[in-house]
NUVODREN-292275 format. One line per 4 residues: number of its first residue (from 1); for each residue x, y, z of C-alpha. Coordinates in pm, 1 decimal. Example, Ala and Ser with C-alpha at 12.3 -4.5 7.8 and 13.67 -1.06 7.14 Angstrom:
# NUVODREN-292275
1	1230.0/-450.0/780.0 | 1367.0/-106.0/714.0
This chain:
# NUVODREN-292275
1	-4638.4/1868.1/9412.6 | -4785.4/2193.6/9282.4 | -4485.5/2342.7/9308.0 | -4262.3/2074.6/9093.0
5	-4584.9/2128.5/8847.2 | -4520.5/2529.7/8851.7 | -4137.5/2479.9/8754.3 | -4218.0/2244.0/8466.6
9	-4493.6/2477.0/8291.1 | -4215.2/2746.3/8397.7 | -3970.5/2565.4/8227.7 | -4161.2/2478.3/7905.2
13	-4196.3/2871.7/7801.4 | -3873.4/2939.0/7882.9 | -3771.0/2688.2/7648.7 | -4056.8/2797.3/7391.7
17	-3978.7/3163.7/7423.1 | -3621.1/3050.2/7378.3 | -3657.2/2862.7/7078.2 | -3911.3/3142.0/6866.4
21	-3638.9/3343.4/6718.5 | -3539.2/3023.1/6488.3 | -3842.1/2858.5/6431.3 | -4007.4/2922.7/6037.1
25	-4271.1/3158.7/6169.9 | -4340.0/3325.3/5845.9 | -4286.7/3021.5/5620.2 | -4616.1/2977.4/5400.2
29	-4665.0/2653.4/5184.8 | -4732.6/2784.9/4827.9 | -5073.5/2648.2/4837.2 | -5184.5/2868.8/5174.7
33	-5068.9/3167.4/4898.5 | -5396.9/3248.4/4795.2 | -5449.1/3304.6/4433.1 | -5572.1/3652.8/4321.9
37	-5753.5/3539.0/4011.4 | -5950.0/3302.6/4221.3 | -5978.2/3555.6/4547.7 | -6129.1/3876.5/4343.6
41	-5988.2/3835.8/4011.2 | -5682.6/4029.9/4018.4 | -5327.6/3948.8/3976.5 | -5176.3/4067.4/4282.3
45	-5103.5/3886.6/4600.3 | -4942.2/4106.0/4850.6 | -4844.3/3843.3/5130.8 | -4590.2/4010.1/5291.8
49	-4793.2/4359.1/5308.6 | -4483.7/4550.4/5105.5 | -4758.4/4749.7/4857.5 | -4956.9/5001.4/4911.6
53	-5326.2/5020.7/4790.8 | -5331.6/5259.9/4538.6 | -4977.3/5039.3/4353.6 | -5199.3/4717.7/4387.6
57	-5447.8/4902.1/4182.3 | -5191.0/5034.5/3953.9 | -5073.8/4722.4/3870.9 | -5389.3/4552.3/3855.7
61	-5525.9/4808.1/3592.0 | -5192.6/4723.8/3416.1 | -5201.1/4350.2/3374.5 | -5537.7/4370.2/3281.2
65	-5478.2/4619.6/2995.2 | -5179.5/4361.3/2844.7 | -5394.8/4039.7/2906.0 | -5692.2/4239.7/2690.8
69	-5411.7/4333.2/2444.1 | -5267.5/4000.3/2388.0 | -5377.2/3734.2/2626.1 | -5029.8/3762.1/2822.9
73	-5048.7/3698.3/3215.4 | -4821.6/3853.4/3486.3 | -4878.4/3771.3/3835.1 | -4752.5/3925.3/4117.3
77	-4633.3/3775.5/4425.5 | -4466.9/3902.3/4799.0 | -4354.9/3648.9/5064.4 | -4160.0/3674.5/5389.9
81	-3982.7/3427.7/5283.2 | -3935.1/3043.8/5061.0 | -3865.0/2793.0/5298.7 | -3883.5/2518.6/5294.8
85	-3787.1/2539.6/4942.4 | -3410.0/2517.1/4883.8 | -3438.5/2824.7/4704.8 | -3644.4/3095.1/4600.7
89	-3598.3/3012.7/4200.2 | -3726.1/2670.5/4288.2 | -4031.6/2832.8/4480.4 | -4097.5/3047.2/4196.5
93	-4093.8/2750.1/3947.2 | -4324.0/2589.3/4137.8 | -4571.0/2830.7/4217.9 | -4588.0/2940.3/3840.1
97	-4654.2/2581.4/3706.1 | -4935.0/2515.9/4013.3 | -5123.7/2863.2/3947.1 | -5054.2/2804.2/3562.6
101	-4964.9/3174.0/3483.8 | -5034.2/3219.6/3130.6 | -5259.4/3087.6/2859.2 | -5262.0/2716.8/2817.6
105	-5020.0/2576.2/2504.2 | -4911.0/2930.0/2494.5 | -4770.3/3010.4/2785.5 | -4698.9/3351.4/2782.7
109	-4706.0/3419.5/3192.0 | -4475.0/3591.1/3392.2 | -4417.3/3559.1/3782.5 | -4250.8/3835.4/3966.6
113	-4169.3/3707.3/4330.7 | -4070.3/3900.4/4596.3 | -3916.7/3710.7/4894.0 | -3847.9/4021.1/5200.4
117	-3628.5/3798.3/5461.1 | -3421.0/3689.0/5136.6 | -3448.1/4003.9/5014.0 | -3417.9/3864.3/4651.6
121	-3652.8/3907.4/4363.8 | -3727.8/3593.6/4080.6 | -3915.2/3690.4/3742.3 | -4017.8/3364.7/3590.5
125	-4080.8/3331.5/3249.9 | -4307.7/3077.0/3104.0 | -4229.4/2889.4/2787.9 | -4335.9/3072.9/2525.6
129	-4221.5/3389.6/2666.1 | -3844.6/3272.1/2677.2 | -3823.9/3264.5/2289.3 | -3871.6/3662.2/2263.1
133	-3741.1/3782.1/2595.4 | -3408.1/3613.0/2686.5 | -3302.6/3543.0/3090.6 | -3024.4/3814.8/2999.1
137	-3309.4/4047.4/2892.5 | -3490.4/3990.5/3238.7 | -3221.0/4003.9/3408.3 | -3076.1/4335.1/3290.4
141	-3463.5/4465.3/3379.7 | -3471.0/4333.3/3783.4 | -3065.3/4528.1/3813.8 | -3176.3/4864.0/3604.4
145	-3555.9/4874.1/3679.2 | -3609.1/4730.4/4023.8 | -3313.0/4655.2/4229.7 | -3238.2/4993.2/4246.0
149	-3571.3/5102.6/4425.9 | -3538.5/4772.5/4667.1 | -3199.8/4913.0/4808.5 | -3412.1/5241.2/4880.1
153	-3718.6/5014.4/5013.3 | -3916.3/5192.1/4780.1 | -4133.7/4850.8/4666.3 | -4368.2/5018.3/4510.3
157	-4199.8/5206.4/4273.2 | -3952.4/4903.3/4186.9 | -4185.6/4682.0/4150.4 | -4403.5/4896.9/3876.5
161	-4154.9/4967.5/3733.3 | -4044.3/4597.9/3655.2 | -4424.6/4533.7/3522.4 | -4424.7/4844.6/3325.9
165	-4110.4/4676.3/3158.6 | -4210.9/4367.7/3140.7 | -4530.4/4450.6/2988.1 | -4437.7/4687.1/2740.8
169	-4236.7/4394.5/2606.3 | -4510.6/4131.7/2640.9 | -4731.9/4380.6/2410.6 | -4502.6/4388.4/2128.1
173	-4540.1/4001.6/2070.8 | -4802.7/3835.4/1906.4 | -4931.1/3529.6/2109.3 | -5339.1/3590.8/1921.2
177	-5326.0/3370.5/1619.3 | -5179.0/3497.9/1284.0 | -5420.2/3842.5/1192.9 | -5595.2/3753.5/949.1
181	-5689.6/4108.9/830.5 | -5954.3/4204.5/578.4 | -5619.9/4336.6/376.7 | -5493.7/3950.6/325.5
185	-5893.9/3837.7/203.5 | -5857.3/4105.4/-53.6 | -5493.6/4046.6/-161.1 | -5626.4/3674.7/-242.9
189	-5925.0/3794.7/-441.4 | -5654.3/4058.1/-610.3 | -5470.9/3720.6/-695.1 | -5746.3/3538.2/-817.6
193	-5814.2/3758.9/-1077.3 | -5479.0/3893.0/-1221.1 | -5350.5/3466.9/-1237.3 | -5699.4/3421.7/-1442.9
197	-5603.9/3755.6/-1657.1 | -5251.4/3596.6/-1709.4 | -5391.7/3267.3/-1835.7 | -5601.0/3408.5/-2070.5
201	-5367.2/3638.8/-2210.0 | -5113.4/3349.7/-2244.6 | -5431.3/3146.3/-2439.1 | -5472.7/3448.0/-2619.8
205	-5115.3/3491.5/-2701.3 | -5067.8/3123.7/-2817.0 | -5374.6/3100.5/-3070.0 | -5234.7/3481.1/-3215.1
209	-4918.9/3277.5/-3282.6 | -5036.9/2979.2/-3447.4 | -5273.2/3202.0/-3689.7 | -4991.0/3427.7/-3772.9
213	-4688.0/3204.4/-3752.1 | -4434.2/3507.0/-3765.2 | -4085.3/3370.1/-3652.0 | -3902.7/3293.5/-3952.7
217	-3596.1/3153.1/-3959.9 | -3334.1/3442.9/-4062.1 | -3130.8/3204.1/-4271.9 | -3397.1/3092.4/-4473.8
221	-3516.1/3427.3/-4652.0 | -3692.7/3227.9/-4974.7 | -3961.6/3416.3/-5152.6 | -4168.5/3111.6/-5122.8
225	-4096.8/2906.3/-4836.6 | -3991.2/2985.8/-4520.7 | -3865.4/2727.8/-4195.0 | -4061.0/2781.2/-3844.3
229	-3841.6/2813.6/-3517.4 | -4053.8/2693.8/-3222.8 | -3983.6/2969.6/-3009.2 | -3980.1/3013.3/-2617.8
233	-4340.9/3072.1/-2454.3 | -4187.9/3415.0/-2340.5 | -4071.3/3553.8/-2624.2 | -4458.9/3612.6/-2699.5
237	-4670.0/3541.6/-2392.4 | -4401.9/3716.4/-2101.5 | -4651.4/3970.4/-2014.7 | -4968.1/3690.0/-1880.4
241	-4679.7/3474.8/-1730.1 | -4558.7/3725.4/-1550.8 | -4888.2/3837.8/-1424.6 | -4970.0/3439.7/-1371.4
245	-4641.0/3460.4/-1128.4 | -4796.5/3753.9/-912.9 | -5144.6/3640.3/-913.3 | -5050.0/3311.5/-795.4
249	-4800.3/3447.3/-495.3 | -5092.3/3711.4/-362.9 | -5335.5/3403.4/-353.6 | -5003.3/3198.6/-169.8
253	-4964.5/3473.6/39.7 | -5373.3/3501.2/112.4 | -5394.6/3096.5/204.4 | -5048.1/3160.5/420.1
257	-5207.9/3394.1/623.6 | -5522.2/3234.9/662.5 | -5359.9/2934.3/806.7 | -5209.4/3076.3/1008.0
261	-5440.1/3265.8/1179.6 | -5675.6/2963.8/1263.0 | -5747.1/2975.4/1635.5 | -5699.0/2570.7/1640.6
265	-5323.9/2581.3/1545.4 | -5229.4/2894.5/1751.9 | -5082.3/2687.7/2002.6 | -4878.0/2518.6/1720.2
269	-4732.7/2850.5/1548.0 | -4678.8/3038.0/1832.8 | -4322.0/2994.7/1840.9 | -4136.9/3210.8/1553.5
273	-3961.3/2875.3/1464.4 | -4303.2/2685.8/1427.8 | -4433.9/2996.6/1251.9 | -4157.3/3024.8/1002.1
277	-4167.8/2588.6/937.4 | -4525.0/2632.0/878.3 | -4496.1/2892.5/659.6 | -4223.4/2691.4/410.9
281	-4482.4/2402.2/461.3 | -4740.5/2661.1/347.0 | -4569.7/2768.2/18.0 | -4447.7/2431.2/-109.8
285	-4803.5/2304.4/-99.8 | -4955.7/2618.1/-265.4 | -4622.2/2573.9/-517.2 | -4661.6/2230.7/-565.1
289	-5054.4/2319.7/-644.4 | -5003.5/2595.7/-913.2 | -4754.7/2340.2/-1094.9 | -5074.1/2182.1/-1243.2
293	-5196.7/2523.6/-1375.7 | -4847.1/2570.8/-1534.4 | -4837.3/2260.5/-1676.0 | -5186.7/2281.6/-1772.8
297	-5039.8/2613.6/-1989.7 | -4793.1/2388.2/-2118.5 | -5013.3/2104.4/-2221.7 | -5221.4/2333.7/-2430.3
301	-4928.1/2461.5/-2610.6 | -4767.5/2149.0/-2707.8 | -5164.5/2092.7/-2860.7 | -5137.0/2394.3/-3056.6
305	-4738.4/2280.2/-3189.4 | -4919.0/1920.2/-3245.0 | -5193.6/2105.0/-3481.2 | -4951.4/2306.1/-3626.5
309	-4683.7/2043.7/-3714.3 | -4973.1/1786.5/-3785.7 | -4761.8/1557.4/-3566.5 | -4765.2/1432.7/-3211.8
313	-4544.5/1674.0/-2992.5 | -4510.8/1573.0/-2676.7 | -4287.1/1629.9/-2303.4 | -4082.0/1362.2/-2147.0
317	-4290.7/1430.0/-1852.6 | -4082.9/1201.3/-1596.4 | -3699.2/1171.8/-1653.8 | -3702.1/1555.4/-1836.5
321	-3888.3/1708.0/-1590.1 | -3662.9/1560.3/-1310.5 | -3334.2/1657.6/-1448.1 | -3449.7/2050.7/-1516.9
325	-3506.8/2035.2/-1144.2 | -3153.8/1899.5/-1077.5 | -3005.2/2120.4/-1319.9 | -3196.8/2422.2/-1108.1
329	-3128.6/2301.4/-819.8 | -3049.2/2679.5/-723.1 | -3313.7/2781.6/-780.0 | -3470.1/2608.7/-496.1
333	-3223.9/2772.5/-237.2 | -3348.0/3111.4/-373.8 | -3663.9/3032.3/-318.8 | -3630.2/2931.7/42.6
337	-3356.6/3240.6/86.0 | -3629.5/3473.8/295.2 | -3688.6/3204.2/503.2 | -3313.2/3166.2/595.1
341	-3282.0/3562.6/689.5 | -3593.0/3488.7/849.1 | -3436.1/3225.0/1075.9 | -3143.2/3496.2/1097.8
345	-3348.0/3722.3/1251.9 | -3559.6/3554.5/1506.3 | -3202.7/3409.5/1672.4 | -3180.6/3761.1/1794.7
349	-3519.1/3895.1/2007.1 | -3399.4/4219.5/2008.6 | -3447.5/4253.5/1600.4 | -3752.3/4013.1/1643.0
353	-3950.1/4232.3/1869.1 | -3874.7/4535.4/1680.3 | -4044.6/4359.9/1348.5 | -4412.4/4306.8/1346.8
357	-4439.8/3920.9/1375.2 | -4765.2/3923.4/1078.4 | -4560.4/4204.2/825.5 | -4237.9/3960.2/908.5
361	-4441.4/3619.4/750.6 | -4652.5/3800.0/534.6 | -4306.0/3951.1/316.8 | -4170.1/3580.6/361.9
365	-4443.5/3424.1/236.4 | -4459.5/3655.1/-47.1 | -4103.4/3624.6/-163.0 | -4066.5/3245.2/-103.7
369	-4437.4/3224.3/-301.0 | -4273.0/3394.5/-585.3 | -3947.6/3242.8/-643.6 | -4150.1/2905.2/-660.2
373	-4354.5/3064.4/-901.3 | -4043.8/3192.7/-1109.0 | -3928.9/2837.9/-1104.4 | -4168.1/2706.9/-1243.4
377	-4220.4/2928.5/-1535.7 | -3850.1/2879.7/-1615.1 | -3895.4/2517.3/-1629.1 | -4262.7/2543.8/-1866.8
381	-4057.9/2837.3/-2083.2 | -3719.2/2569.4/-2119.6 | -3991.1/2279.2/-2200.4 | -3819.7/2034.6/-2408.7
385	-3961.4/1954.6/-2767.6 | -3798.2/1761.9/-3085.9 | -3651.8/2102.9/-3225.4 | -3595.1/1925.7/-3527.9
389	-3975.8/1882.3/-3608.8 | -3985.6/2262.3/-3715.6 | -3652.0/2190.2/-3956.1 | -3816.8/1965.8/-4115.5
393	-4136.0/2179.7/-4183.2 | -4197.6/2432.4/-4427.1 | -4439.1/2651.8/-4438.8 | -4595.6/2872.8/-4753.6
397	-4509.3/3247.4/-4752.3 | -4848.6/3317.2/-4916.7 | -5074.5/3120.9/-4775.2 | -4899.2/2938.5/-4417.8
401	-4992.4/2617.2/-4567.6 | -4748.7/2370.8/-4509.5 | -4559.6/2237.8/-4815.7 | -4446.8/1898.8/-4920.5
405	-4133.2/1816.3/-5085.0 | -4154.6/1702.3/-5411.7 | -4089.3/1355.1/-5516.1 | -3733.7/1218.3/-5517.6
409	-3803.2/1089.5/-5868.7 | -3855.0/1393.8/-6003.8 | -3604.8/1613.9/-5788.3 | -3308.4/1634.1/-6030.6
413	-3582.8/1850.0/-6289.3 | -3567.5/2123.1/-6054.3 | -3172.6/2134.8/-6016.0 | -2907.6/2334.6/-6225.5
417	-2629.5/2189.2/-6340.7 | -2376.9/2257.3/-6045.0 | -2652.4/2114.4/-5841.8 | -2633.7/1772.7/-6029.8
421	-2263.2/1764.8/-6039.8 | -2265.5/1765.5/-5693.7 | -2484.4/1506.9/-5635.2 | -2334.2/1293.5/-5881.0
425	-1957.2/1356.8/-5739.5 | -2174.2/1222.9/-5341.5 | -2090.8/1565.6/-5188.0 | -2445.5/1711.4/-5107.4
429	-2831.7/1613.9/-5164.8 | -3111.1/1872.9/-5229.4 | -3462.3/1855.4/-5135.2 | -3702.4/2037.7/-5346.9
433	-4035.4/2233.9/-5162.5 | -4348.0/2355.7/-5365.1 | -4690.6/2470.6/-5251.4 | -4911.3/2263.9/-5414.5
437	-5197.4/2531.3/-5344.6 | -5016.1/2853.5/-5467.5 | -4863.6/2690.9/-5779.8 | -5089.2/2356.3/-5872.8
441	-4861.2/2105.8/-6121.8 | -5000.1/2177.1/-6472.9 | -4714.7/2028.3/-6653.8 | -4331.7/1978.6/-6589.5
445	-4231.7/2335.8/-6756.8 | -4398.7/2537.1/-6480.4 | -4316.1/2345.1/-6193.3 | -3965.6/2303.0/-6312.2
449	-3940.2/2720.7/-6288.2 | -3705.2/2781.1/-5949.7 | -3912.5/3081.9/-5870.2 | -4200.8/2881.7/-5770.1
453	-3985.8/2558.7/-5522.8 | -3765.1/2641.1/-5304.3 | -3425.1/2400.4/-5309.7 | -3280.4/2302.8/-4988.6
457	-2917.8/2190.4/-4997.0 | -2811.0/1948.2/-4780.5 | -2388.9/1944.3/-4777.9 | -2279.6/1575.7/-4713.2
461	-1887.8/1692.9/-4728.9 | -1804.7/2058.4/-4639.4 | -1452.8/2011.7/-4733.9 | -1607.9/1971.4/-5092.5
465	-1737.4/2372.4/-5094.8 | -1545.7/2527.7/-5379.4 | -1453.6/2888.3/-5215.2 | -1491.9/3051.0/-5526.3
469	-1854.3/2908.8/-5648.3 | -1970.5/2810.7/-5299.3 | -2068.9/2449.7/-5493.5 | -1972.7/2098.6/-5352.7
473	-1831.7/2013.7/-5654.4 | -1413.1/2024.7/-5510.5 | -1266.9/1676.8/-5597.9 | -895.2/1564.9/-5566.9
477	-682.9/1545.4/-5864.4 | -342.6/1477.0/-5997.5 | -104.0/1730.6/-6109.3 | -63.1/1632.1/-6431.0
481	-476.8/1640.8/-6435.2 | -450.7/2042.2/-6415.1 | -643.5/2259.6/-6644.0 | -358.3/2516.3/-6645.8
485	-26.7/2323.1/-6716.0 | 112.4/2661.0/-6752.5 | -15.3/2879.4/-6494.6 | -26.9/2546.5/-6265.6
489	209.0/2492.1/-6026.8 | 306.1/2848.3/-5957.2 | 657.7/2937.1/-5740.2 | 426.9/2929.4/-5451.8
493	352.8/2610.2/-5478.3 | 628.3/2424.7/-5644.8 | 658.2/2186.6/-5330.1 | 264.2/2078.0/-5402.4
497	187.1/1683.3/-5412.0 | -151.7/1697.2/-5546.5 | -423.2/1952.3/-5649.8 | -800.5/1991.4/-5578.1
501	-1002.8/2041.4/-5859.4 | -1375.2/2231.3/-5905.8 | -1546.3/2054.7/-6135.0 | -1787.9/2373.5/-6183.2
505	-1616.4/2661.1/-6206.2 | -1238.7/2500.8/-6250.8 | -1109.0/2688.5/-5955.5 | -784.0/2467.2/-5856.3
509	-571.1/2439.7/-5534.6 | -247.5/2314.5/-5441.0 | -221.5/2034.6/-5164.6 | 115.7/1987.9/-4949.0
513	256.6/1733.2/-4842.8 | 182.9/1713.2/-4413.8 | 491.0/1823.4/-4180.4 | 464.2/1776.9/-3793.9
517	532.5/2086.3/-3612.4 | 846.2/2013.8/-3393.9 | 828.3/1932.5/-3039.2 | 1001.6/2167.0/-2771.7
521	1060.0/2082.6/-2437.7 | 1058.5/2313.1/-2176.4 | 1356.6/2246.2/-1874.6 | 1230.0/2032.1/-1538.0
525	1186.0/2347.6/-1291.6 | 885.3/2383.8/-1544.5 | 730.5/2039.5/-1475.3 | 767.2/2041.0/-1081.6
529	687.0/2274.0/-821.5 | 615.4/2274.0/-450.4 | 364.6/2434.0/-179.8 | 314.2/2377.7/171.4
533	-24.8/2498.4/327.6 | -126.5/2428.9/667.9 | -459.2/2555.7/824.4 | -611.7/2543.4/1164.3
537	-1010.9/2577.4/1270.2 | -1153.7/2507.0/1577.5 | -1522.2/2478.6/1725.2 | -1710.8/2483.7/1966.6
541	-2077.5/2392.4/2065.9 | -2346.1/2450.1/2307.3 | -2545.9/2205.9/2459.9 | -2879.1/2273.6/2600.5
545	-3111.7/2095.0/2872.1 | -3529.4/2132.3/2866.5 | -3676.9/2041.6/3163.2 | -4066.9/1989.9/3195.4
549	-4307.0/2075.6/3396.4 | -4690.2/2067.1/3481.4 | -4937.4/2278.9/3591.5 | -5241.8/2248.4/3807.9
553	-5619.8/2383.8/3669.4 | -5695.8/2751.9/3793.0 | -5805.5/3096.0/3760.2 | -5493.0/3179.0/3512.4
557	-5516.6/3030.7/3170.1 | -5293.8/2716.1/3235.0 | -4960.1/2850.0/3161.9 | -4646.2/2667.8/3231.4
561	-4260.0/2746.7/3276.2 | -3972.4/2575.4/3203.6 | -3728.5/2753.8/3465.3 | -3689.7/3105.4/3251.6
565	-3634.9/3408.3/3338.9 | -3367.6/3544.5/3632.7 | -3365.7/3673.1/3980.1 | -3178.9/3902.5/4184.7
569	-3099.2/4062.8/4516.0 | -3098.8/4404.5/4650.1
């Protein structure tokens, strides 16, 4: 009996001793790993006892100097092996997302794993590291940076050099919120006080003009009356609008920056796209804001044409308004243009990284801040007014009172003689001015003297102009009617029908009879013609999958990974 008992314990270690070579010796469930921020608070965790001392404390010192810099997390990681995980990507994934490598809503960890039996290495990226440094990008650093070393079985010096790498990269993106520099609180202050300069120059500006009322009309030189032209706000007040347009982009560009740099919403602009959205979101408020200080500027200067014309003047606010916006449409894609090469740029991390991500905004927000502005001082300058209001006032050249015309019952005592033929034959009507305070009525003689009124003509048929006396006083007339029988019709004109006739000056013209110029027709190869065009494009598109992913509470900030990054063996 003992000796049956003796074979079967014999038998059982042979069979044990047999079986050791397969069984998963040196397989470790990732949560025997123990964590290094929880163990002593480093970020190495040398399982498979690959790294010497002094290159733990090399990389240690490392990691710590980037996660001061800017928050960013790299753990490292050796392993015999992954099993039972169906491969070592997949143990990586999961180990990054239960350690939560990285600051939480940032993410910006990185894993490096080294498995020995598989003899493979797996960087994983977390999510918010993917956007700046592309699986490509890791990849090319694991075959020039560490792969190389592993075929030597030089660990140490492949896997520092990987972190070096690595970390140079992570420092050169920003995941701190915005930096809100003392440089972006004084631009804002700068702003504040050149948009307050500009408005009060443009105040300035407009109360100069309505004391002064220079622009005269250049057809209307009268010694005693002259017609205003309402001009353009910057053919007088271009200097404070234009200061208005730069004070108001440094205080867009001062409120840009301090959003974003608010701690709460770093999670929510830490992505270049989020960044760049916010920052259009930014600038169309801030736009939309300053419209009511333009149009504030506008308001007062439709008060000043109101006080001037002694008449209401007054915007279509609504349907005007709306179709100088369509009409400008363009404008609004310039406006939004540095956000487009914006967008341009941060498809490619390689030009990203190479950009400081606050100068990057900062000159977007400044250029998209002052096209808005731009816009809308094209839109106050191209208000819309009744433009006939200032035809129909005249204004003193002594005084700048504005005159009245003089009663239609008394006009006719003020014209001349070619004056009243005209008006009798219907061809023209003339208005009569007089400044009532330069040249008081005392009886009809003075105020009948044309040096004192100004007569404005207003031409009812311009076919009626005689060319020689400039009068509307042409009329048609018979031949037979001619004041020169014998002169009239020359050879020229034997062929006339009828004459016109100046009743002023007796200037006479001959009148044809109409002839329709003949019609020529071209040949049919003229009228038809042929083209064939054919043209071919093609497409293609790209379709992308986002996984998700959670991550367990721990010593590391809370990070999480989507499945970036890349691995390779050696």
């Amino acid at each position: 009996m003992k000796g049956k008992l003796a074979g079967i314990i014999c038998l059982i270690f042979l069979l044990w001793a047999f079986l050791l070579p397969t069984a998963p010796l040196h397989a470790i469930p990732i949560s025997d790993i123990p964590n290094p921020r929880k163990l002593n608070g480093t970020w190495v965790s040398d399982v498979a006892n690959i790294l010497s001392v002094e290159t733990e404390s090399q990389l240690n010192r490392r990691i710590s100097q980037l996660a001061t810099n800017n928050s960013s997390e790299i753990a490292v990681v050796t392993v015999p092996d992954t099993i039972p995980s169906a491969t070592v990507k997949a143990y990586a994934t999961e180990l990054f997302n239960t350690w939560g490598i990285g600051k939480r809503d940032i993410d910006n960890g990185v894993l490096f794993l080294i498995s020995v039996n598989d003899r493979r290495i797996e960087i994983e990226t977390g999510r918010g590291v993917s956007p700046y440094i592309s699986d490509r990008q890791v990849k090319q650093i694991i075959e020039t940076q560490i792969t190389p070393e592993f075929k030597r079985q030089n660990y140490d010096r492949g896997i520092i050099n990987g972190v070096e790498e690595m970390a140079g990269r992570l420092e050169k993106i920003n995941f701190y919120p915005f930096p809100f520099m003392p440089i972006y609180s004084s631009i804002g202050l700068i702003g504040i006080a050149i948009a307050l300069s500009g408005v009060i120059l443009i105040v300035i500006k407009i109360r100069e003009w309505r004391q002064t009322l220079p622009t005269v009309s250049k057809e209307l030189q009268n010694p005693v009356v002259f017609r205003l032209n309402i001009p353009q706000l910057t053919e007088f007040t271009s200097l404070g609008m234009l200061l208005m347009v730069f004070g108001l982009s440094a205080i867009a560009v001062s409120i840009n920056a301090w959003v974003l740099s608010q701690e709460t919403l770093t999670s929510l602009f830490i992505q270049p796209i989020n960044q760049l959205l916010g920052s259009v979101l930014i600038n169309v408020i801030v736009a939309l804001a300053s419209l009511i200080l333009w149009l504030s500027i506008e308001k007062f200067w439709l008060a000043q044409l109101t006080a001037v014309f002694q008449t209401p003047i007054q915007r279509d606010e609504t349907s005007r308004f709306g179709l100088e916006l369509s009409r400008n449409y363009g404008w609004m894609i310039v406006c939004n243009v540095p956000a487009l090469v914006v967008l341009w740029l941060i498809t490619s991390t390689s030009i990203l990284l190479t950009i400081p991500s606050h100068l990057l905004f900062a000159i977007t927000s400044l250029l998209m801040a002052m096209g808005y502005q731009f816009l809308w001082l094209y839109l106050v300058n191209d208000m819309y007014i009744d433009r006939s209001l200032a035809r129909e006032q005249h204004f003193c050249q002594s005084c700048r009172n504005i005159v009245q015309s003089v009663g239609s019952d008394v006009t006719n005592q003020y014209l001349i003689k070619p004056e009243l033929k005209a008006v009798e034959l219907g061809n023209a009507t003339y208005t009569v001015y007089s400044c009532d305070r330069c040249y008081p009525p005392t009886n009809q003689t003075a105020k009948s003297d044309r040096q004192h009124v100004y007569c404005q003509s207003h031409i009812l048929n311009e076919d009626a102009v005689c060319p020689k006396c400039n009068y509307p006083t042409l009329i048609d007339a018979k031949l037979k009617q001619s004041r020169k029988p014998k002169k009239f019709p020359k050879k020229a004109s034997k062929d006339a029908i009828s004459i016109r006739q100046c009743q002023n000056c007796f200037y006479e013209e001959p009148v044809y009879p109409f002839i329709p110029a003949p019609v020529s027709y071209s040949s049919s190869t003229d009228y038809y013609s042929s083209s064939d065009s054919s043209s071919s494009s093609s497409s293609s598109y790209d379709s992308y999958d986002y996984g998700s992913s959670s991550s367990s509470s721990s010593d590391f900030g809370g990070g999480g990974s989507d499945g970036g990054g890349a691995g390779g063996d050696w």
